[in-house]
Structure formats: structure tokens, C-alpha cells
Backbone bond lengths (Angstrom), bond angles and torsions (degrees), N, CA, C in turn:
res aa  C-N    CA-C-N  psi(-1)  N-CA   C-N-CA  omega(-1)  CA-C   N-CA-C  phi
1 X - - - 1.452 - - 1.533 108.92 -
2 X 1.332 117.54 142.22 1.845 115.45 -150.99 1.716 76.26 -143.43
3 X 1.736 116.11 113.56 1.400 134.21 168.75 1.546 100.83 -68.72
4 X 1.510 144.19 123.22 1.141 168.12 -165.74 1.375 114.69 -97.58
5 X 1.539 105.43 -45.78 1.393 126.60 160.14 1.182 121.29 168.79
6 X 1.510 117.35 152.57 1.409 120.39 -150.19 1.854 113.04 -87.65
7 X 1.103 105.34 -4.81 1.580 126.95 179.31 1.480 100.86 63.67
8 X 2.007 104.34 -151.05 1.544 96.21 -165.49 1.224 112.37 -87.24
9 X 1.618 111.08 171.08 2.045 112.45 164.03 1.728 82.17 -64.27
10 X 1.821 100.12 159.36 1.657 102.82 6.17 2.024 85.09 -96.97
11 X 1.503 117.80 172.95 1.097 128.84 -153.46 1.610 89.75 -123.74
12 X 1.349 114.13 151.70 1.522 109.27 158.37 1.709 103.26 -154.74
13 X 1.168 101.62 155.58 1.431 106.23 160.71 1.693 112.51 -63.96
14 X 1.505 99.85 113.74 1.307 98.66 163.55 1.941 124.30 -108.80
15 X 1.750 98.22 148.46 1.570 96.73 -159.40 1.740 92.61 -147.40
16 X 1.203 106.12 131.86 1.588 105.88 -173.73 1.646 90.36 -95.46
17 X 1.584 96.95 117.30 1.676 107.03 169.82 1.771 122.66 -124.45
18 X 1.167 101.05 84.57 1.442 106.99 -168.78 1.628 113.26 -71.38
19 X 1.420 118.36 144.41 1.481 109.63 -167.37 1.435 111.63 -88.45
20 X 1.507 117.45 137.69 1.162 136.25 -156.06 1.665 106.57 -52.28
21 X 1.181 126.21 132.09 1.650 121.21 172.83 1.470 90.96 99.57
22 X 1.193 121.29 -29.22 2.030 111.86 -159.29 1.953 92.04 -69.74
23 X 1.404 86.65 147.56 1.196 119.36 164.94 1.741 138.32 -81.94
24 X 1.218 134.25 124.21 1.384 112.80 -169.35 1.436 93.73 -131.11
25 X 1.736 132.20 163.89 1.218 133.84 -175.20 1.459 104.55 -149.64
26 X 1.660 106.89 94.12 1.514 101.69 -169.64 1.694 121.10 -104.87
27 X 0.971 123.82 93.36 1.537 118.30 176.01 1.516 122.25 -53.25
28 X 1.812 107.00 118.16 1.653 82.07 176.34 1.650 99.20 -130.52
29 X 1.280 131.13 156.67 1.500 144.68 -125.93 1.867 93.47 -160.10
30 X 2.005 79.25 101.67 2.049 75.38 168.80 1.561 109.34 -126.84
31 X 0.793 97.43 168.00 1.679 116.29 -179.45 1.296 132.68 -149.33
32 X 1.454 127.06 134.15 1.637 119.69 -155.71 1.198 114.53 -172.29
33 X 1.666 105.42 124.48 1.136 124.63 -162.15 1.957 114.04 -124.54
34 X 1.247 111.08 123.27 1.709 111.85 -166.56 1.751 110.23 -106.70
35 X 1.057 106.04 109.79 1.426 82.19 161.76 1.757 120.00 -119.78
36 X 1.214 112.26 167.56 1.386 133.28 -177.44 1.392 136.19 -77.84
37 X 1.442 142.52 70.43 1.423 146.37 -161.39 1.543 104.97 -69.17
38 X 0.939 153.28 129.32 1.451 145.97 145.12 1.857 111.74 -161.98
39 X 1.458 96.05 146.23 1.718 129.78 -178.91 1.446 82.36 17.58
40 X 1.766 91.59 62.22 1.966 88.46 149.65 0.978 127.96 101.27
41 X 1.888 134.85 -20.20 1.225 143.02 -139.51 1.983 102.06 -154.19
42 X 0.958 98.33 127.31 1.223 93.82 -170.10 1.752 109.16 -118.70
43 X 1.560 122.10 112.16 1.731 119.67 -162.74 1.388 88.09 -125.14
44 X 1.535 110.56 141.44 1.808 118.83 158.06 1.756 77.10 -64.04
45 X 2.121 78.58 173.83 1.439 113.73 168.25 1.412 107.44 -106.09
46 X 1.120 105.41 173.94 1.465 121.08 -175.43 2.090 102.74 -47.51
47 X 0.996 137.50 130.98 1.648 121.31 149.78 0.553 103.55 -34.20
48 X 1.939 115.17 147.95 1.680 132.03 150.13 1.195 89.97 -109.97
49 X 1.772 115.47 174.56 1.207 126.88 156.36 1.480 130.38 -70.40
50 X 1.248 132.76 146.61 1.395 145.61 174.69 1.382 98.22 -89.15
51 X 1.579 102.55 172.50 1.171 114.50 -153.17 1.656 99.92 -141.71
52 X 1.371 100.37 154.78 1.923 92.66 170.38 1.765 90.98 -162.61
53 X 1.277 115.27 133.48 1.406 154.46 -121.93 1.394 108.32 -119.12
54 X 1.262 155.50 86.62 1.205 114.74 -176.67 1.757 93.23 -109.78
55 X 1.596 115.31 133.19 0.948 123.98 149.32 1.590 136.93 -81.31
56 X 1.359 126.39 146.99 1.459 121.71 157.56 1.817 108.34 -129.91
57 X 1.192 101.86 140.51 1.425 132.53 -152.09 1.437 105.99 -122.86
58 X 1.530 122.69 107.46 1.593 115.02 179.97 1.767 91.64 -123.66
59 X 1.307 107.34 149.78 1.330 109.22 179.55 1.424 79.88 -127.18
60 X 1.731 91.82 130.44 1.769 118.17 160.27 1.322 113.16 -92.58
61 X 1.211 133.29 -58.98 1.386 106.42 -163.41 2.313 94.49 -137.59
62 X 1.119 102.09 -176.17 1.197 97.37 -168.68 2.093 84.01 -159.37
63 X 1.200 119.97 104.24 1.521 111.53 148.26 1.364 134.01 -52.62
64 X 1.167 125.32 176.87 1.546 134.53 176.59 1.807 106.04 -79.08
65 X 1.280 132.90 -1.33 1.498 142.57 -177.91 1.515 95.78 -107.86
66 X 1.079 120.70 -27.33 1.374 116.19 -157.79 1.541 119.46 113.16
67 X 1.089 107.77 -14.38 1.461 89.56 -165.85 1.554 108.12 -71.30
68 X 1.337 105.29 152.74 1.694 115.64 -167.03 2.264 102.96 -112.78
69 X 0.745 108.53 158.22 1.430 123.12 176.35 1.139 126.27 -138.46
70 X 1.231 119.14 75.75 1.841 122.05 -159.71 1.778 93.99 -108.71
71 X 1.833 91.30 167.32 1.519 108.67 151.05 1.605 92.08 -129.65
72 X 1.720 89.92 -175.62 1.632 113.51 -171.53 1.379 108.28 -149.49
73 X 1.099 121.96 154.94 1.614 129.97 160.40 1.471 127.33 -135.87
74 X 1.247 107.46 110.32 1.198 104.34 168.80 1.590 141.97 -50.48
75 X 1.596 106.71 79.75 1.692 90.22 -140.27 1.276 110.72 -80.61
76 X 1.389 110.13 -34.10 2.053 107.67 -173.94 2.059 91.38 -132.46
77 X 1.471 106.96 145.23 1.751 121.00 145.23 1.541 107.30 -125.18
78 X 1.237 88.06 129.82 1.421 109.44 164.43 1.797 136.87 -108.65
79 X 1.312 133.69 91.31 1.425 117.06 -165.75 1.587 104.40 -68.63
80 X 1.532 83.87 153.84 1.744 107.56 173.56 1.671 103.87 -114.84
81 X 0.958 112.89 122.15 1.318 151.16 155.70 1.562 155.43 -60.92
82 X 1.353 103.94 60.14 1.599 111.83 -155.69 1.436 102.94 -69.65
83 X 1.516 112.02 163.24 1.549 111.50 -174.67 1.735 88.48 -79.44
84 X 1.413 91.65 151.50 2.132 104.07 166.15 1.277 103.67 96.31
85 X 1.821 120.35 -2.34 1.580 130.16 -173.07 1.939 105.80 -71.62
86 X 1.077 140.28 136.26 1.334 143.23 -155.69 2.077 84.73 -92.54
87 X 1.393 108.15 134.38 1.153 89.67 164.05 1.226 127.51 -93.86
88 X 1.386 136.03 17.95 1.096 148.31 158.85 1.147 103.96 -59.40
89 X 1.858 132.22 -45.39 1.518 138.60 -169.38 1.631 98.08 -64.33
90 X 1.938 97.41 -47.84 1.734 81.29 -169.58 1.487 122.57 -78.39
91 X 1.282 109.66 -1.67 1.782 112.54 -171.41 2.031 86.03 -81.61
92 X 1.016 97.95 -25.25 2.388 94.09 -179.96 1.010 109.21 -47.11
93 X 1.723 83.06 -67.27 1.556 101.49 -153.92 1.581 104.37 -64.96
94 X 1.415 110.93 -61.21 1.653 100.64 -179.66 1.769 117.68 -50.87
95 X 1.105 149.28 -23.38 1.630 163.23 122.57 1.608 94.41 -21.71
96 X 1.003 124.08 -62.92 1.604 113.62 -177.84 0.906 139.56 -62.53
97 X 1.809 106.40 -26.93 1.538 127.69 160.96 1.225 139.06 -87.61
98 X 1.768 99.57 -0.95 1.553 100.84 -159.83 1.250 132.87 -85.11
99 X 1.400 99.50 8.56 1.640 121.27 164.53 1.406 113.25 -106.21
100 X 1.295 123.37 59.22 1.274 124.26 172.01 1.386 116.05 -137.02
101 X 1.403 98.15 -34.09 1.775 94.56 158.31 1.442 122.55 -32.26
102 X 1.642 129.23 129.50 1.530 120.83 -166.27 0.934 134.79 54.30
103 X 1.533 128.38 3.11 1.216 135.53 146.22 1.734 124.48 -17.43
104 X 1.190 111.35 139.95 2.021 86.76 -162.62 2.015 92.28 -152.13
105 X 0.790 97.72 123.15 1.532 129.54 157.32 1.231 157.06 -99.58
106 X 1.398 134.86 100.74 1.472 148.22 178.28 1.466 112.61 -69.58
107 X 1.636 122.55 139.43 1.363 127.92 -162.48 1.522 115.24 -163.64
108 X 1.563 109.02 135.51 1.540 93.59 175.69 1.600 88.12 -121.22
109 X 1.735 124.91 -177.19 1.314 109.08 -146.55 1.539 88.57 -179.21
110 X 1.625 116.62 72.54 1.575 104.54 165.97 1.357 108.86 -154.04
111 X 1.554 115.30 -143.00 1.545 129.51 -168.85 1.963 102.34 -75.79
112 X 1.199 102.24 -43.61 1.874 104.36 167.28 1.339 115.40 -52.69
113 X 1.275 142.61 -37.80 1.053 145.14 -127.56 1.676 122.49 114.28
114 X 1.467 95.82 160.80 1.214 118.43 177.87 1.761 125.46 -103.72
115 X 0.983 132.36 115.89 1.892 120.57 167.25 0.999 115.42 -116.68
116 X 1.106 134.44 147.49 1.872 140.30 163.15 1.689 117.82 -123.78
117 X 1.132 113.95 138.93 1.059 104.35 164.03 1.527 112.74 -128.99
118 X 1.682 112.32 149.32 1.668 84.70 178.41 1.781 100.05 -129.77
119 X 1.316 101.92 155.00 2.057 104.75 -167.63 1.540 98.25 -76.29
120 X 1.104 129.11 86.72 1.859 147.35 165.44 1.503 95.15 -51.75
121 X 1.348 86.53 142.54 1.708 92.16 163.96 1.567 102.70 -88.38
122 X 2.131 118.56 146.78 0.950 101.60 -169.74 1.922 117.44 -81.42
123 X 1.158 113.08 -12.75 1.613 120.21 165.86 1.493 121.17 -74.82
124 X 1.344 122.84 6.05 1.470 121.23 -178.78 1.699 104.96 -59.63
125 X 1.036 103.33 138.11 1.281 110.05 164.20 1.281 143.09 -78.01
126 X 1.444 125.10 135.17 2.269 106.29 -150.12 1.394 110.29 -49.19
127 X 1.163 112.14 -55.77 1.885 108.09 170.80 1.330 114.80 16.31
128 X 1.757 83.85 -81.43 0.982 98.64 -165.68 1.584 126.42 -116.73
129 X 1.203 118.71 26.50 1.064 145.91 126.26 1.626 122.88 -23.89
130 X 1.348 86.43 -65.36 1.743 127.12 -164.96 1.659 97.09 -67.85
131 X 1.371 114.16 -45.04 1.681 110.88 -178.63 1.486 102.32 -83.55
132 X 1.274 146.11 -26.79 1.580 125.11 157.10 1.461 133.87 -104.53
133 X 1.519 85.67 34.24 1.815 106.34 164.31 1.910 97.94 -100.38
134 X 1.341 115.00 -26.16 1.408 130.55 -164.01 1.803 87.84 -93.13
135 X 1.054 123.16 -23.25 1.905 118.66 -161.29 1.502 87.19 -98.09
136 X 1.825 134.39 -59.15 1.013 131.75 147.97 1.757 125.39 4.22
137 X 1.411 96.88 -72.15 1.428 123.85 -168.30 1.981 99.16 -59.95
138 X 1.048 106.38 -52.76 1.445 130.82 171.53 1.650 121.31 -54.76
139 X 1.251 115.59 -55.80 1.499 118.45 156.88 1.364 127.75 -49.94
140 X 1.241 102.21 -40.97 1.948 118.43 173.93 1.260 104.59 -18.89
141 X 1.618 108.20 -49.24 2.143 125.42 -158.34 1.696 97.58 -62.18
142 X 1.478 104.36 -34.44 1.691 105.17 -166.97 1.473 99.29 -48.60
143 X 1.163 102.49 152.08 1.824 129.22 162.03 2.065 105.19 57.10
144 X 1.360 91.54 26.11 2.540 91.14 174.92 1.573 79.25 -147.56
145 X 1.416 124.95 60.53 1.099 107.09 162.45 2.236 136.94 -92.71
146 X 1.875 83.85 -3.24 1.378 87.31 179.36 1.778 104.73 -139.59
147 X 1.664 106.29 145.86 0.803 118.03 -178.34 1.853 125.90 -49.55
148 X 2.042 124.63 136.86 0.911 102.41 -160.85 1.637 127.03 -73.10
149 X 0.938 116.54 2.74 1.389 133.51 -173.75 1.234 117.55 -65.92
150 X 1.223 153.56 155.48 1.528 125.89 145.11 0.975 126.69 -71.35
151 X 1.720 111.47 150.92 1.010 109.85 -161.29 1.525 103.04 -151.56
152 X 2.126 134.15 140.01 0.947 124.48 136.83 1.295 157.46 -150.15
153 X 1.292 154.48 -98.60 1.568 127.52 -171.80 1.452 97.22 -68.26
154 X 1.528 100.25 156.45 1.428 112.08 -162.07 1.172 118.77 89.95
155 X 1.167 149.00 -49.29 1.456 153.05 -147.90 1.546 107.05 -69.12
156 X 1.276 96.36 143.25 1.496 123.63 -178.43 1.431 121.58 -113.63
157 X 1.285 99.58 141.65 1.813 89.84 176.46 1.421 101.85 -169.71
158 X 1.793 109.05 155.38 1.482 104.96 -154.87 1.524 95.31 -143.09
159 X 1.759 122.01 128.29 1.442 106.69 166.36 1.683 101.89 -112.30
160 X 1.258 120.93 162.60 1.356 137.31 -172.25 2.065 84.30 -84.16
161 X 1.382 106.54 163.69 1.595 111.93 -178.73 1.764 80.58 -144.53
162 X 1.379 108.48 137.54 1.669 134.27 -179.64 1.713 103.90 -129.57
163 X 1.281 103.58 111.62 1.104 120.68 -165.25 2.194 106.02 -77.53
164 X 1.268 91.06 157.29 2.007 65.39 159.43 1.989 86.32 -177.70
165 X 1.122 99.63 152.15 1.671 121.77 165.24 1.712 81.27 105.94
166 X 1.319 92.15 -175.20 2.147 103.53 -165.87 1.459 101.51 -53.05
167 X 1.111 109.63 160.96 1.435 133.57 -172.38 1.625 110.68 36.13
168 X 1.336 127.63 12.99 1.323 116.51 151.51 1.473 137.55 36.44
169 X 1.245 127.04 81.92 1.790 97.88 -160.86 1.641 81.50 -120.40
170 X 1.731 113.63 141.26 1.577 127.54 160.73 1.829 113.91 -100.82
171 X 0.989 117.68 153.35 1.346 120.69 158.24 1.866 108.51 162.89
172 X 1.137 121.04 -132.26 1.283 104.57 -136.75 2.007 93.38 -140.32
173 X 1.379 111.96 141.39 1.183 112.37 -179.58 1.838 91.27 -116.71
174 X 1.660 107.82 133.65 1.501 99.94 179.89 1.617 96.15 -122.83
175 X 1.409 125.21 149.49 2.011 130.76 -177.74 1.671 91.11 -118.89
176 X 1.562 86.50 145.70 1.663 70.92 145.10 1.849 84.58 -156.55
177 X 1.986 95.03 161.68 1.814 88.28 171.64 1.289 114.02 -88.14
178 X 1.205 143.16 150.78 1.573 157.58 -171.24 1.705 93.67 -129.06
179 X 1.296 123.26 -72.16 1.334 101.74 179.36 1.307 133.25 -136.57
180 X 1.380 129.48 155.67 1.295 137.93 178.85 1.599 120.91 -99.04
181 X 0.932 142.18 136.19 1.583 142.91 165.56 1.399 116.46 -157.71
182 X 1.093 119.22 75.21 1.522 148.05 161.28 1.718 83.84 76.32
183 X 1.142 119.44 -110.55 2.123 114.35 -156.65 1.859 97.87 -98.02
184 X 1.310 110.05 10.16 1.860 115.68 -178.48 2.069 83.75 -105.60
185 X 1.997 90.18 123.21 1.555 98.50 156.69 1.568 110.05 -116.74
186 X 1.345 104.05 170.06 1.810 109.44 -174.69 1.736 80.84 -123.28
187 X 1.144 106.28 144.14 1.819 115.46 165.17 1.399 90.30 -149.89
188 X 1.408 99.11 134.29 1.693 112.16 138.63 1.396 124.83 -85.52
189 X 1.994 110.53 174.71 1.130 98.87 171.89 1.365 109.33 178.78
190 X 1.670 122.10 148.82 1.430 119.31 -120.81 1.794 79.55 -131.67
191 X 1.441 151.92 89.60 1.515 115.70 175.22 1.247 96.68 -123.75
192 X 1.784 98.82 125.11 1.908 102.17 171.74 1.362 100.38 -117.75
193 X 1.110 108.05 144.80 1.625 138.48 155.12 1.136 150.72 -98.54
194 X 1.156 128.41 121.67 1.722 126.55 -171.69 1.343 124.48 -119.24
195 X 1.084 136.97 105.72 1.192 148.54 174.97 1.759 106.99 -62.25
196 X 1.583 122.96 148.86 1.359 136.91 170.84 1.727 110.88 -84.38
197 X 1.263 101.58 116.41 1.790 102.70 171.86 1.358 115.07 -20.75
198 X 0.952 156.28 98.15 1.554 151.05 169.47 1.595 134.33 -128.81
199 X 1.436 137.35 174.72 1.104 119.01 -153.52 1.543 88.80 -103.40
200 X 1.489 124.30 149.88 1.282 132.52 -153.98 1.624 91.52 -83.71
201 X 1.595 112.25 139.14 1.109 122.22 161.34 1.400 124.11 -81.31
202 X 1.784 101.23 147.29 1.337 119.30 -135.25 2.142 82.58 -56.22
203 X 0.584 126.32 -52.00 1.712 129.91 -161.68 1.653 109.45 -33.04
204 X 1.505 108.36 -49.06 1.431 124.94 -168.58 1.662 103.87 -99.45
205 X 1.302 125.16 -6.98 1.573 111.66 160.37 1.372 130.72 -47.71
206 X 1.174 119.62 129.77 1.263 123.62 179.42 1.609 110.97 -92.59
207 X 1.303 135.98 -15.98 1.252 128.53 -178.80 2.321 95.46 -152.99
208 X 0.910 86.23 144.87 1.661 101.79 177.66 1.634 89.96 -65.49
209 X 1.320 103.95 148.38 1.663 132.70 146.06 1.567 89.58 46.49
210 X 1.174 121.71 33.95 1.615 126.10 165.02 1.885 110.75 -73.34
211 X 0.999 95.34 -25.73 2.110 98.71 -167.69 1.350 99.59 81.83
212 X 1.325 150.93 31.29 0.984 126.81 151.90 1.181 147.42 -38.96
213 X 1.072 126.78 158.24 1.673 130.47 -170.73 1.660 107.96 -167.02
214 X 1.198 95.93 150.13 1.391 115.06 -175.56 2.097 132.84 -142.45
215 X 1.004 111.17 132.25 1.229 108.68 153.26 0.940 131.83 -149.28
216 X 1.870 122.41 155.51 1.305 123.98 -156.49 1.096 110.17 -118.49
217 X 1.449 139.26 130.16 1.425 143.85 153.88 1.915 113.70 -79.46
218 X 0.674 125.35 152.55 2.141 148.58 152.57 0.742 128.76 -166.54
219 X 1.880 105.11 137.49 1.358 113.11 167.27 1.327 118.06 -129.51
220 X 1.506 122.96 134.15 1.074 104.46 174.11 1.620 102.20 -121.03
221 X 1.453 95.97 171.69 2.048 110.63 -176.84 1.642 99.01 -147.34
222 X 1.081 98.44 176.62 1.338 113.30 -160.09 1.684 135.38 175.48
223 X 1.116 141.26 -179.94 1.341 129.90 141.47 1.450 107.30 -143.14
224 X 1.082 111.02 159.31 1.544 130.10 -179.36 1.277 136.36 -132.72
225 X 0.946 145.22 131.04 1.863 139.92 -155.75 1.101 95.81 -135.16
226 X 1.583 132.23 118.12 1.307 158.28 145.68 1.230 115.24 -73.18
227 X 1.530 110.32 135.44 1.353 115.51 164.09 1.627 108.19 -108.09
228 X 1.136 128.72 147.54 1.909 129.77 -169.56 1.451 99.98 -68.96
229 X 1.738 117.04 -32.55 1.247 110.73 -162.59 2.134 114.16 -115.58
230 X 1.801 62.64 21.85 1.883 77.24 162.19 1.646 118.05 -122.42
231 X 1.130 142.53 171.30 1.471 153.63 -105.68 1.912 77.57 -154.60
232 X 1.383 98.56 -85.64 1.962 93.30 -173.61 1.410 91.78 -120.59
233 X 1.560 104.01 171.48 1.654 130.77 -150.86 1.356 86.60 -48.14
234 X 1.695 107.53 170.46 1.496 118.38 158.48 1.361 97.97 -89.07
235 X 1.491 119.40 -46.58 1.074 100.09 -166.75 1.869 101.58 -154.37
236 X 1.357 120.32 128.55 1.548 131.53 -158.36 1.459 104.50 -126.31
237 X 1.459 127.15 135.22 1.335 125.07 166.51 1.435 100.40 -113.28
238 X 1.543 137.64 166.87 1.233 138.79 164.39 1.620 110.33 -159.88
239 X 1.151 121.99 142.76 1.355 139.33 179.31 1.572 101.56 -136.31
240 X 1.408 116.58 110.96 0.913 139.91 178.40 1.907 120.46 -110.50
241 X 1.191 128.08 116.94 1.160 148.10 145.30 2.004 147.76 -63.07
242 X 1.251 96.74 98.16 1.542 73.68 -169.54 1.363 104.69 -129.92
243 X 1.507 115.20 124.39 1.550 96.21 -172.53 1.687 116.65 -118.45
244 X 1.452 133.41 99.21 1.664 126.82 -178.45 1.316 132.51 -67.61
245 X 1.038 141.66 65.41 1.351 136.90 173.12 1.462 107.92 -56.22
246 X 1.603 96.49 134.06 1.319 125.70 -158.18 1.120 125.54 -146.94
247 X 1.735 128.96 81.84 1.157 153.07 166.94 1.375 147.64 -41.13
248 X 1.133 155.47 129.17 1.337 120.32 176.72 1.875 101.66 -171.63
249 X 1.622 83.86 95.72 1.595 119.66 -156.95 2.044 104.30 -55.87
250 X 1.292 91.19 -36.99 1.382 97.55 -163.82 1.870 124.01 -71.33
251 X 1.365 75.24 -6.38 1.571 92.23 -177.12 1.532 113.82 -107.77
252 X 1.894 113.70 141.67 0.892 120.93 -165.45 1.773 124.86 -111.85
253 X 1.342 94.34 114.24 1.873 155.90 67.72 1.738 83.32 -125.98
254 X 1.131 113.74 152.52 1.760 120.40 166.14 1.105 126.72 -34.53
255 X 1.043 163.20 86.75 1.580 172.34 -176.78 1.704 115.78 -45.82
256 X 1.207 132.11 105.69 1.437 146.89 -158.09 1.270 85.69 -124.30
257 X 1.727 101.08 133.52 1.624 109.89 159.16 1.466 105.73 -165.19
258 X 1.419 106.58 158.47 1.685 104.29 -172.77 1.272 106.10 -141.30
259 X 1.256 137.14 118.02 1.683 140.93 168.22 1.309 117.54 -86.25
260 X 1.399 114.54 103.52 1.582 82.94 174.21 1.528 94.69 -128.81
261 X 1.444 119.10 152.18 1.026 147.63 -151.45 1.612 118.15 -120.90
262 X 1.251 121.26 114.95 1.609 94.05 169.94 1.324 83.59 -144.96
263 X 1.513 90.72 153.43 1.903 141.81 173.92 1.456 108.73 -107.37
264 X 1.596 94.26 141.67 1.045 107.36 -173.51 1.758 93.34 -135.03
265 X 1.502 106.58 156.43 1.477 90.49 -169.29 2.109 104.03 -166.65
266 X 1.094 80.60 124.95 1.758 81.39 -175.67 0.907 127.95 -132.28
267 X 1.718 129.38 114.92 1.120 128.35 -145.55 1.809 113.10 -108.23
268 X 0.980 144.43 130.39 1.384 126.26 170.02 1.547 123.35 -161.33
269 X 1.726 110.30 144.40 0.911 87.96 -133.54 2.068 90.07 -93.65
270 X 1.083 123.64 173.46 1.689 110.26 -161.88 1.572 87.05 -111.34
271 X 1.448 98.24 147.11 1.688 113.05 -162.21 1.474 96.67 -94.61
272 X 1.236 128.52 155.55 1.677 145.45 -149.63 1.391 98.94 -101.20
């Protein structure tokens, strides 16, 4: 994490220290819509269902640095359901999720670093495996959200993001603070990504021995409100972008196509 600038006095070190045993209950709410670019014509896809999350959040222990030691449980998902949704999509998606209820997770969460682990069932299938090795990867950010320095309104700060497994994407996560009100912070935040031209891995091919290739752009933005004596946000918005262009030279006339995808995602945390 690389401080950009420390903004105005007065400045403080800020450190989210939630009290040991406390409880947190965070609802988070997604939604996502794809549409289809090709030779010219641009169509959404069918709706899928959205999703809404309920987390529970216990913090065990908390050091004198900050560092935090929580678990979590995934206690309830619920799909959301737009009218014009195929119910074939929702009999999937709910089948795809239906081992996630109670889902449960161990976590430490400070200025060293971050780890998670989450209790997988051992027959899950990679799929989906693969999407909460990626949610995993994503939680990591909880509880190292501000630079160690002091710091205040105004302040900027930027970490580099290193991509890794197929399609790989690097680029740049940027914060900045917007507001203060005694132990409640406001941050924005800017993270785009770029993936390297490459030949599509075998998982996401759409046709054998096509030559495919691919690259991916995202960005997402957002704002987020921390409380010092909470563990994750009270309350997070995100709009996320992702767009794949997807080639495949060898085939005749050349084959052009573009997915782009956006998420929408709302996090909050439910009051006691």
C-alpha cells in the first residue's frame, strides 16, 4: 500500500479495532446483468438471479497492533427474481448455491496481512470451487483498509493488484478519504484491471481448436463507510464492470465478440 498523500490536519492513524467477542451482521445484495456485442449488434442476455447474503461476523481476539482474529457464517442466501427471469436460470442458480447456507470461515485481518480460510465441502465441484476461491481472494481486503501512516480528509492511497491463475488481470486499486465523523469514515475507490491478450483457457472455450484468444478489462468504483469499532464496512456500494473481448482469427470470416458484464453490489451492515 503506497500513501499518495496524507491530506489535511488534524491527521491520525487510522485502525479498525473491533471489541473482542462483538458481533457484526452484514447483508450483502448482488445483481448482474451481461450483455452481448457481436458483427455489429448489440443484445442483453437472458436475466439471472441476484443474490442477497446474509453474513454473521464474530471477532475473537484483537492485539495491541490491530490485528483482528475473526470467524463468519454464512447464515442465510436468498435469490432475487426479476420478472422475464427463465425458470430454468432460477432452478441453476438456486442448485448452485444450495450448499452455502452455513458456510463458515476463520480469518485474521490487520497491518501484517490478511488470511482466510473457508470450511469447503470436500465433493464440491471446481466450478464452483473456483467462485469461492475468487470470494476468498476478495475478502482478504476486509479489516487493511487504510494506509499505516496517519492520515486525514483528503488522503490518498494506492495498492498495486497482481493477478494470477488463467486470464490473470494486474492493475491498480486507488482510496481516497471524503469523510470524517468522530469513529464513522467515508472512502472512495477507483480499481481497474487489465488482463494480457492470451489464448483462452481450455474451461471458458466456446468451440475446440478455434485459436481463441482473449482479453479482459474492469473497473470497479464505489464508496464505503467504516466504522473503527467494526471488523467489515457498515455500509459499501460497488458497480463493477468487466468487459472480454474475444477473438478467434482462425476461423472463417474471423469471429469478434464482446461480453461485458456489470455487477452491482450492496453491502450493509443491519443495526442490532
Amino acid at each position: 500500500m503506497s500513501l499518495v498523500t496524507q491530506g489535511r490536519e488534524p491527521r491520525r492513524q487510522m485502525v479498525l479495532r473491533p471489541q473482542p467477542g462483538s458481533k457484526q451482521v452484514v447483508i450483502a445484495t448482488f445483481s448482474s446483468g451481461v450483455t452481448v456485442e457481436t458483427a455489429g449488434r448489440s443484445e442483453p442476455a437472458p436475466p439471472v438471479p441476484g443474490s442477497r447474503m446474509t453474513f454473521i461476523i464474530h471477532a475473537q481476539s484483537v492485539t495491541p497492533e490491530g490485528d483482528v482474529r475473526y470467524d463468519f457464517t454464512l447464515d442465510a442466501v436468498d435469490l432475487l427474481v426479476e420478472r422475464g427471469t427463465l425458470q430454468q436460470s432460477v432452478d441453476a442458480v438456486r442448485a448452485s448455491m444450495a450448499f452455502l447456507p452455513g458456510l463458515t470461515g476463520k480469518g485474521t485481518a490487520g497491518r501484517r496481512g490478511n488470511t482466510l480460510d473457508l470450511a469447503l465441502p470436500s465433493g464440491l465441484e471446481p466450478a464452483r470451487r473456483k467462485e469461492l476461491t475468487d470470494l476468498i481472494r476478495a475478502l482478504q481486503f476486509v479489516g487493511n483498509p487504510f494506509p499505516a501512516e496517519p492520515i486525514g480528509l483528503g488522503a490518498r492511497w494506492e495498492q498495486p493488484l497482481y493477478g494470477s491463475g488463467p486470464m490473470a488481470a494486474s492493475g491498480t486499486a486507488s482510496f481516497e478519504l471524503v469523510s470524517i465523523q468522530a469513529e464513522r469514515l467515508t472512502t472512495r475507490f477507483l480499481i481497474q484491471q487489465t488482463s494480457r491478450e492470451q489464448p483462452v483457457p481450455p474451461e471458458y472455450q466456446t468451440r475446440k481448436d478455434g485459436g481463441e484468444r482473449m482479453l479482459l478489462r474492469s473497473q470497479s468504483k464505489g464508496e464505503t463507510v467504516f466504522r473503527l469499532d467494526r471488523l467489515w464496512p457498515a455500509r459499501s456500494e460497488l458497480e463493477l464492470r468487466i468487459q472480454a473481448d474475444l477473438s478467434a482469427e482462425k476461423e472463417t470470416p474471423p469471429r469478434r465478440m464482446r461480453l461485458i458484464t456489470e455487477v452491482r453490489m450492496l453491502l450493509e451492515e443491519q443495526s442490532a
